[in-house]
C-alpha positions as protocol buffer text, in pm:
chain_id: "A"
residue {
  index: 1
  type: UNK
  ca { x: 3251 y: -452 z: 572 }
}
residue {
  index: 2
  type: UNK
  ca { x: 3378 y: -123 z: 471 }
}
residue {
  index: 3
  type: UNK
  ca { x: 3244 y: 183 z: 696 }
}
residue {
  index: 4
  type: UNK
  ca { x: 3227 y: 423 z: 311 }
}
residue {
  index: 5
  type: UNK
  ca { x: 3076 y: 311 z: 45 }
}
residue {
  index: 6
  type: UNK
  ca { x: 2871 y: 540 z: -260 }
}
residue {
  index: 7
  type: UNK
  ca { x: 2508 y: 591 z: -219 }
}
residue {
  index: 8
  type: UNK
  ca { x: 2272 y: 784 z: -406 }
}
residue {
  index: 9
  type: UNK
  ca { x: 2389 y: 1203 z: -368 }
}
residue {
  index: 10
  type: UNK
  ca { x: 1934 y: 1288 z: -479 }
}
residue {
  index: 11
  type: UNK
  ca { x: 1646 y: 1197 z: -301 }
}
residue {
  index: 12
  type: UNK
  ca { x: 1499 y: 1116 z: -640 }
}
residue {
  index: 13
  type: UNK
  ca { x: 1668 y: 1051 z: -988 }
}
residue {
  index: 14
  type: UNK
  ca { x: 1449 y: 947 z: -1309 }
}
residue {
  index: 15
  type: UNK
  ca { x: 1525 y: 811 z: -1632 }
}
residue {
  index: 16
  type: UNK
  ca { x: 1295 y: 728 z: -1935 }
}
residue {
  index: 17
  type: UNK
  ca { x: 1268 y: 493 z: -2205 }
}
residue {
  index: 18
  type: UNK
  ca { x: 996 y: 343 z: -2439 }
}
residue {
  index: 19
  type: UNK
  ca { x: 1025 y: -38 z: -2484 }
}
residue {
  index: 20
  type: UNK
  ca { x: 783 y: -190 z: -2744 }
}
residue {
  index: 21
  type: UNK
  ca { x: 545 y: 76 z: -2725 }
}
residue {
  index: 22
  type: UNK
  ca { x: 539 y: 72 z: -2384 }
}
residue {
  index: 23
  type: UNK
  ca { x: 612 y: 352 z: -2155 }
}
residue {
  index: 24
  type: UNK
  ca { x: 864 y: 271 z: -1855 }
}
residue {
  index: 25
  type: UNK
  ca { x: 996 y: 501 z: -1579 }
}
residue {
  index: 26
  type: UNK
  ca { x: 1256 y: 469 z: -1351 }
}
residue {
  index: 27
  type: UNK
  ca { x: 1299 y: 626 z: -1016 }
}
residue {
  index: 28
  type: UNK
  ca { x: 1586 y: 609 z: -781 }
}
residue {
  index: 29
  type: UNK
  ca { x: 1650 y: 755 z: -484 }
}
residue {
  index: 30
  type: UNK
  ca { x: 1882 y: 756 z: -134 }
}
residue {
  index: 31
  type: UNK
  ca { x: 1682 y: 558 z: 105 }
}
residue {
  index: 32
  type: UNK
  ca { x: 1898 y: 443 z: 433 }
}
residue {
  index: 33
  type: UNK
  ca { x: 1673 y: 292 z: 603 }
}
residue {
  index: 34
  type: UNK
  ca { x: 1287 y: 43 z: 537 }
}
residue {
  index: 35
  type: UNK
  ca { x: 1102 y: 281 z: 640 }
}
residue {
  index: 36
  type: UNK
  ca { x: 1236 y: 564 z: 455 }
}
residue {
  index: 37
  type: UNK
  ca { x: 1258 y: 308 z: 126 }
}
residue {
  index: 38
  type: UNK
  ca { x: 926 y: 235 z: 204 }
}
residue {
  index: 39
  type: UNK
  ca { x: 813 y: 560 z: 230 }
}
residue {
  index: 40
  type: UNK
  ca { x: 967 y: 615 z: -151 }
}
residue {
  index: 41
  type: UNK
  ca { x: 749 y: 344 z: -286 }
}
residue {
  index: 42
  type: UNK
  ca { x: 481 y: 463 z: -183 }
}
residue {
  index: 43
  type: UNK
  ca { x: 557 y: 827 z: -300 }
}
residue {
  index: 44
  type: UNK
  ca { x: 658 y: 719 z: -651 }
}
residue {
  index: 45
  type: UNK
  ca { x: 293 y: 477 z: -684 }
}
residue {
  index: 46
  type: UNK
  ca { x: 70 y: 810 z: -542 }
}
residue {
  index: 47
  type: UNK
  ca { x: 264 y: 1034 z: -800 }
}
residue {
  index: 48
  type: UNK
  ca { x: 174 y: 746 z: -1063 }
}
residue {
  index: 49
  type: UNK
  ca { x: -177 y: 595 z: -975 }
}
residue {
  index: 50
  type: UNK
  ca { x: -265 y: 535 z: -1349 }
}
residue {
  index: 51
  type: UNK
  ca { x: 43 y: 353 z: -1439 }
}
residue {
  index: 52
  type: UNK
  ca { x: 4 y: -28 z: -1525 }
}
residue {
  index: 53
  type: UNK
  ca { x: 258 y: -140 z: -1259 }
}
residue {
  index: 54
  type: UNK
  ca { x: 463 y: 16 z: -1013 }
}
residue {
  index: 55
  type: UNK
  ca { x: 731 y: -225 z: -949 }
}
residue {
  index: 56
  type: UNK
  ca { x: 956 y: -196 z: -699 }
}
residue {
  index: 57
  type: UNK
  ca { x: 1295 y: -369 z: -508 }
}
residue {
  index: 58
  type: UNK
  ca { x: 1525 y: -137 z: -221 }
}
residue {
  index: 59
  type: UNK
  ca { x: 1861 y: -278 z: -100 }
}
residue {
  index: 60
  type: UNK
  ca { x: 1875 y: -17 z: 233 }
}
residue {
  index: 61
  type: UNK
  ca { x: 2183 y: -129 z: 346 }
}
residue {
  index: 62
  type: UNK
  ca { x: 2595 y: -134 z: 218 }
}
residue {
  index: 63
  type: UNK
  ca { x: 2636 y: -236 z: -156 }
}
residue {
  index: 64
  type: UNK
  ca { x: 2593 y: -609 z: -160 }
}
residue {
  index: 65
  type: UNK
  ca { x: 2391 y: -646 z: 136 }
}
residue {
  index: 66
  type: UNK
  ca { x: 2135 y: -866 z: 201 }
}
residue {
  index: 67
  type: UNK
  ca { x: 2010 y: -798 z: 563 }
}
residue {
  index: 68
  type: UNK
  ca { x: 1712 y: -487 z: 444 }
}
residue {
  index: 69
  type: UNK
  ca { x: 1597 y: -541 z: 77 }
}
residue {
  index: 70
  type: UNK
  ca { x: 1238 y: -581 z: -41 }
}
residue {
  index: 71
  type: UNK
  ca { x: 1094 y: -617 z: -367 }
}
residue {
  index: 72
  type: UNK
  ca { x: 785 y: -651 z: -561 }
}
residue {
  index: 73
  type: UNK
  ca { x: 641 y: -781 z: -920 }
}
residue {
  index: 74
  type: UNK
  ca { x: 302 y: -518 z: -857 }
}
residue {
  index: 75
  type: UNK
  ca { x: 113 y: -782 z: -1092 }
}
residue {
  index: 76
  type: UNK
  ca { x: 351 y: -839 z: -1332 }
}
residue {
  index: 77
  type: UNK
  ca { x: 378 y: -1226 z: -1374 }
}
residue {
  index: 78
  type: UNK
  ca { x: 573 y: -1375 z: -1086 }
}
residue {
  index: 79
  type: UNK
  ca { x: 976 y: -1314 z: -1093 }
}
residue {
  index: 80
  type: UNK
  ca { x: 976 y: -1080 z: -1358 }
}
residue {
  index: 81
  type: UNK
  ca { x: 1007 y: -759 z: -1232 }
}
residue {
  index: 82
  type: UNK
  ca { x: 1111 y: -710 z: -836 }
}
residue {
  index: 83
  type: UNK
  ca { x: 1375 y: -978 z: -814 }
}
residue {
  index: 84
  type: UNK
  ca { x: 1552 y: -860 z: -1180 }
}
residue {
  index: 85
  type: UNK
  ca { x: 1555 y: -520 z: -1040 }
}
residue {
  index: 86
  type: UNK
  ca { x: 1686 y: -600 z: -649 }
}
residue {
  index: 87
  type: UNK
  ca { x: 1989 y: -820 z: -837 }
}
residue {
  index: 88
  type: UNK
  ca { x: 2092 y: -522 z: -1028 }
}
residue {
  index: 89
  type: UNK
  ca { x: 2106 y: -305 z: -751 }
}
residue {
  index: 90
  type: UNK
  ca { x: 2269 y: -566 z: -541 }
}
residue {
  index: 91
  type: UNK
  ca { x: 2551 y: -651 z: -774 }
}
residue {
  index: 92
  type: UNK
  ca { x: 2559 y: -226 z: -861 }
}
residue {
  index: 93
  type: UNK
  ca { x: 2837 y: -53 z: -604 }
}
residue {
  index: 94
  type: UNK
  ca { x: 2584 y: 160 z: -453 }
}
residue {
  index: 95
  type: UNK
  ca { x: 2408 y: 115 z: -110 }
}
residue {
  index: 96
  type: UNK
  ca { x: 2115 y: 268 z: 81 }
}
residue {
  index: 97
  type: UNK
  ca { x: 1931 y: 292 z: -281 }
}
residue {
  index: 98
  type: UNK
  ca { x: 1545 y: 201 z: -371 }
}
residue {
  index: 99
  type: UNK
  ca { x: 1390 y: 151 z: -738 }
}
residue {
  index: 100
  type: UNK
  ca { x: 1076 y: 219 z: -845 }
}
residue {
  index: 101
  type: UNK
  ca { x: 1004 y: 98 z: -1244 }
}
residue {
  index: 102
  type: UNK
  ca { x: 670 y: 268 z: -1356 }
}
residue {
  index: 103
  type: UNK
  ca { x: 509 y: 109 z: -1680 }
}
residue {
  index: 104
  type: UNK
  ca { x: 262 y: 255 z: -1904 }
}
residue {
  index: 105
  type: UNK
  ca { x: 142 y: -57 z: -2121 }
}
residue {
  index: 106
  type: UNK
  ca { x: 150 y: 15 z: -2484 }
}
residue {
  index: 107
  type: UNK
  ca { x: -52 y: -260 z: -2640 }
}
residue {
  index: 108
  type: UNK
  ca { x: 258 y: -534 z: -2691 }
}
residue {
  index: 109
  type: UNK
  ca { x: 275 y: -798 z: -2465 }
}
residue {
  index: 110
  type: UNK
  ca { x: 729 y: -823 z: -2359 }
}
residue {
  index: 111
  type: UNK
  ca { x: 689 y: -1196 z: -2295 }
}
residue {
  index: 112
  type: UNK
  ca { x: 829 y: -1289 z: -1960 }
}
residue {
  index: 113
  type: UNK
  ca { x: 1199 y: -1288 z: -2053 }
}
residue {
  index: 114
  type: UNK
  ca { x: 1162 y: -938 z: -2220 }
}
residue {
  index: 115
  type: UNK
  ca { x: 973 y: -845 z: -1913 }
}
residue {
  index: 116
  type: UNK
  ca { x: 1274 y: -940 z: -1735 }
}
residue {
  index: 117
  type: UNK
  ca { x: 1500 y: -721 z: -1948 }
}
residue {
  index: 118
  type: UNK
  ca { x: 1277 y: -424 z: -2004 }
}
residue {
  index: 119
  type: UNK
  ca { x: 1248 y: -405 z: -1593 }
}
residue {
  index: 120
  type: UNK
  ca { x: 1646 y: -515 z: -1490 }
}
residue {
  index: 121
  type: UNK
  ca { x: 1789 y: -334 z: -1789 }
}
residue {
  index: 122
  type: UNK
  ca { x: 1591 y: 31 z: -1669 }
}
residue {
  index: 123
  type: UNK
  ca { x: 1722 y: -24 z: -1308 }
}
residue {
  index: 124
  type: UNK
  ca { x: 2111 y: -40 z: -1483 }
}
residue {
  index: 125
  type: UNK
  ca { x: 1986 y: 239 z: -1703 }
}
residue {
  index: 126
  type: UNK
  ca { x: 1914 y: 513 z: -1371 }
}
residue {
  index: 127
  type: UNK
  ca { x: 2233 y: 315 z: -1228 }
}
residue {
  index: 128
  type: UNK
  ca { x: 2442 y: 442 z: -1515 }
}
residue {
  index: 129
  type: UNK
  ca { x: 2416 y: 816 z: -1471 }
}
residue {
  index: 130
  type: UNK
  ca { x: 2292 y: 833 z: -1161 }
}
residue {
  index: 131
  type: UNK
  ca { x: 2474 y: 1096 z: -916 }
}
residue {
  index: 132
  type: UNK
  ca { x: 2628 y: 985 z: -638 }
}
residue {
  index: 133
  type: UNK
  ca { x: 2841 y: 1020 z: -343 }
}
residue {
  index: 134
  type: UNK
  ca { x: 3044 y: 861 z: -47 }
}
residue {
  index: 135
  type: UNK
  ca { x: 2926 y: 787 z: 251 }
}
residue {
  index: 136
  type: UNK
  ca { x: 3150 y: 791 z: 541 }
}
residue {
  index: 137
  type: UNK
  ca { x: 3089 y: 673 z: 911 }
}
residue {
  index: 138
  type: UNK
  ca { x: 3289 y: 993 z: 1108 }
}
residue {
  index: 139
  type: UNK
  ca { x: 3470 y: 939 z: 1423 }
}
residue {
  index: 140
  type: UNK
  ca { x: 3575 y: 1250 z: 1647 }
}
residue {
  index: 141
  type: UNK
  ca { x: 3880 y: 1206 z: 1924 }
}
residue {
  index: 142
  type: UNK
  ca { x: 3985 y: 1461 z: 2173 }
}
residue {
  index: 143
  type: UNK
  ca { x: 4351 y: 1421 z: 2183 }
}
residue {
  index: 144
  type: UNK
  ca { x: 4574 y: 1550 z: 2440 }
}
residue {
  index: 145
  type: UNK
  ca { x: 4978 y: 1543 z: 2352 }
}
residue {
  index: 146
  type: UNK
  ca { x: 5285 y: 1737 z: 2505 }
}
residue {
  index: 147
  type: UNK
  ca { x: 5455 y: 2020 z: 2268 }
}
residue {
  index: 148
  type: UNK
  ca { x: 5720 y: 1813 z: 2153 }
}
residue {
  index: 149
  type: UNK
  ca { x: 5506 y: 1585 z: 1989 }
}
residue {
  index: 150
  type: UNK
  ca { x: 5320 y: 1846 z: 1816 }
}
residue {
  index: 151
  type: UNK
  ca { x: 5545 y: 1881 z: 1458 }
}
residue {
  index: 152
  type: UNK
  ca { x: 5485 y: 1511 z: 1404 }
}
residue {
  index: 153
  type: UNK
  ca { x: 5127 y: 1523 z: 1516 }
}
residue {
  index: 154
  type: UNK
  ca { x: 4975 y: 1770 z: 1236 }
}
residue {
  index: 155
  type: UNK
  ca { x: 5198 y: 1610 z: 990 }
}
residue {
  index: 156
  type: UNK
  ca { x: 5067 y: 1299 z: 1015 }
}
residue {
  index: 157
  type: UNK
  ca { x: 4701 y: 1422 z: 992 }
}
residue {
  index: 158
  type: UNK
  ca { x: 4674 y: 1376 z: 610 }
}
residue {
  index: 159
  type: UNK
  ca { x: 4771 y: 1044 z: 607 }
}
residue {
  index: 160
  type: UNK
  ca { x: 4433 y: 978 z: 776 }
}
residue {
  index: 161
  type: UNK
  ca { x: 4226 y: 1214 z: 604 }
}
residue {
  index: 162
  type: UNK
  ca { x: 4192 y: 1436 z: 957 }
}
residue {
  index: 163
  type: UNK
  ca { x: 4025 y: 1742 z: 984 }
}
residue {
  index: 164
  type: UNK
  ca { x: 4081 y: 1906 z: 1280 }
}
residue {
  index: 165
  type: UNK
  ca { x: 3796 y: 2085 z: 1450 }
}
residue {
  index: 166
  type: UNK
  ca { x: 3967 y: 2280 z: 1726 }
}
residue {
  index: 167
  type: UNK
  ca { x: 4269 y: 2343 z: 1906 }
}
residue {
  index: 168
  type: UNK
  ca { x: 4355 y: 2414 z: 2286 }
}
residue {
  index: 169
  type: UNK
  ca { x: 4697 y: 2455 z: 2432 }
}
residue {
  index: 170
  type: UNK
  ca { x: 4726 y: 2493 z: 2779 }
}
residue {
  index: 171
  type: UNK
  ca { x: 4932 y: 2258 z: 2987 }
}
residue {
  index: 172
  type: UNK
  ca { x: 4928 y: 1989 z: 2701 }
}
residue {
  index: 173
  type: UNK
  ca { x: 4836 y: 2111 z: 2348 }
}
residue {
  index: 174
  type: UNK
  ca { x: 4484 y: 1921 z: 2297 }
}
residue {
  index: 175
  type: UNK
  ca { x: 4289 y: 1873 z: 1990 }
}
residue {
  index: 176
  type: UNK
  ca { x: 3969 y: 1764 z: 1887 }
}
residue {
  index: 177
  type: UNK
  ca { x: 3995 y: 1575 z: 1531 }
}
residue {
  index: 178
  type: UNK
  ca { x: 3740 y: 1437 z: 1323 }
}
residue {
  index: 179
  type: UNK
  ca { x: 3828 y: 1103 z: 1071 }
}
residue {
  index: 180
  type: UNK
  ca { x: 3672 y: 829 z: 919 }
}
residue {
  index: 181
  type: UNK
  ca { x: 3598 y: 520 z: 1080 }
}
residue {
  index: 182
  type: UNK
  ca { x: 3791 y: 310 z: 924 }
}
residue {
  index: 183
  type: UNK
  ca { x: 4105 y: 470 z: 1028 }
}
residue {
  index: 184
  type: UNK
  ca { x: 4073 y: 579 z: 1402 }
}
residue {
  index: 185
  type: UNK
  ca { x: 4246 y: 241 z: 1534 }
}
residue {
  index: 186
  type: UNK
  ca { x: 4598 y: 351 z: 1332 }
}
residue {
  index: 187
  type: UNK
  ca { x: 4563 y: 647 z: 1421 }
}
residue {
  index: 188
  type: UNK
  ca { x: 4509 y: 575 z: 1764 }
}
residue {
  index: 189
  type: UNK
  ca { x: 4795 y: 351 z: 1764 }
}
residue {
  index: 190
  type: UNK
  ca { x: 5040 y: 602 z: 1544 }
}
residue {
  index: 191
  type: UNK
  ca { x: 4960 y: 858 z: 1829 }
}
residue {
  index: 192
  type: UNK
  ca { x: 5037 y: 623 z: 2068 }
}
residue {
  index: 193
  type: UNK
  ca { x: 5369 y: 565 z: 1933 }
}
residue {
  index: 194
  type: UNK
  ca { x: 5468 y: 875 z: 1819 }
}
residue {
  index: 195
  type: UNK
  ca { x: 5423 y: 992 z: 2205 }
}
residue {
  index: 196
  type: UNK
  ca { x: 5594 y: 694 z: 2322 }
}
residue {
  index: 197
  type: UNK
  ca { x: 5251 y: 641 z: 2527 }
}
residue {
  index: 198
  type: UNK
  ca { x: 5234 y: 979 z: 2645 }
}
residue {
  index: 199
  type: UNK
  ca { x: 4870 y: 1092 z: 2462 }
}
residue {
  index: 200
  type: UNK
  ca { x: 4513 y: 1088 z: 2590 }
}
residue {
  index: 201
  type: UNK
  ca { x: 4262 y: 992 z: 2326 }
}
residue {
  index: 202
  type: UNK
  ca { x: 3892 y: 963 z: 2411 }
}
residue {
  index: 203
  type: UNK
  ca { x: 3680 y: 901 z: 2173 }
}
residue {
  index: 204
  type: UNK
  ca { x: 3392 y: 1203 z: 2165 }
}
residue {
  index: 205
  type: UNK
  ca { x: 3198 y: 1086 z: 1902 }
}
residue {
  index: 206
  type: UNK
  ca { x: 2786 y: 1153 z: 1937 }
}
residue {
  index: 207
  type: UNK
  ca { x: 2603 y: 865 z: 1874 }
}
């Protein structure tokens, strides 16, 4: 599973839309954790205590994971609300995200398949403009290389998206870089090589 992924760049986004006379709101927001999707739920129903239902569903883990999702129907009939709106954030490409679809009733009864689109389509609606970003898992290395290799070394940098975050030459020139996850074992291993074995690299990263 891939260590970057989008999630949601606002702690709350809404969108609005009247279906069939009936009021619905939809709140999204970054939640990377239960508790903190949790939390969100229970924000959105205090800010909305007259609404007709406050249905909910949170995925708080990488797009497409299963392991930390919840949902609920909020009295709706069973199936028509909660599990409409987790699928379309599971199958969206954004992680770490929780839903909250607010209804005002407006007299005209959706029927249980229109309940079903009213509730999935508004989740796809918020997903459609909603802002995001990427998340990426950082790794920092202290790395430790003789002068010779040092050319090679900061040209190679881009190629792994380094930023380096300081610089120390002594004995050896050392550096402490920061990258994402995904590639610290080539460049690990590119370092390696390009010193024929020469380099220190310890990885400094706080947990």
């Amino acid at each position: 599973m891939s260590d970057r992924y989008l999630i949601p760049d606002a702690a709350q986004y809404r969108v609005e839309d009247i279906i069939k006379k009936s009021q619905f709101i939809v709140t999204l927001g970054h939640t990377p954790s239960v508790e903190e999707a949790r939390a969100f739920v229970a924000a959105i129903k205090e800010e909305f205590p007259d609404a007709t239902h406050n249905c909910w569903a949170y995925q708080a883990g990488p797009p497409g994971s299963t392991a930390m999702v919840g949902m609920s129907d909020d009295g709706e009939p069973h199936g028509t609300a909660g599990k409409p709106m987790l699928n379309m954030l599971l199958h969206s490409d954004v992680g770490e995200i929780s839903a909250v679809v607010t209804r005002y009733f407006g007299g005209t009864k959706l029927g249980t398949g229109g309940l079903v689109r009213a509730y999935s389509g508004m989740v796809k609606l918020g997903l459609e403009t909603l802002p995001t970003r990427e998340k990426i898992t950082p790794v920092r290395l202290e790395v430790v290389i003789d002068y010779s290799s040092v050319t090679l070394f900061k040209r190679m940098l881009p190629e792994y998206e380094i930023k380096v975050l300081e610089e120390n030459f002594g004995t050896d020139a050392a550096f402490v870089v920061e990258m994402p996850k995904e590639h610290a074992e080539a460049f690990s291993s590119a370092v390696i090589e390009l010193t024929n074995g020469n380099a220190l690299l310890d990885d400094i990263t706080e947990n």
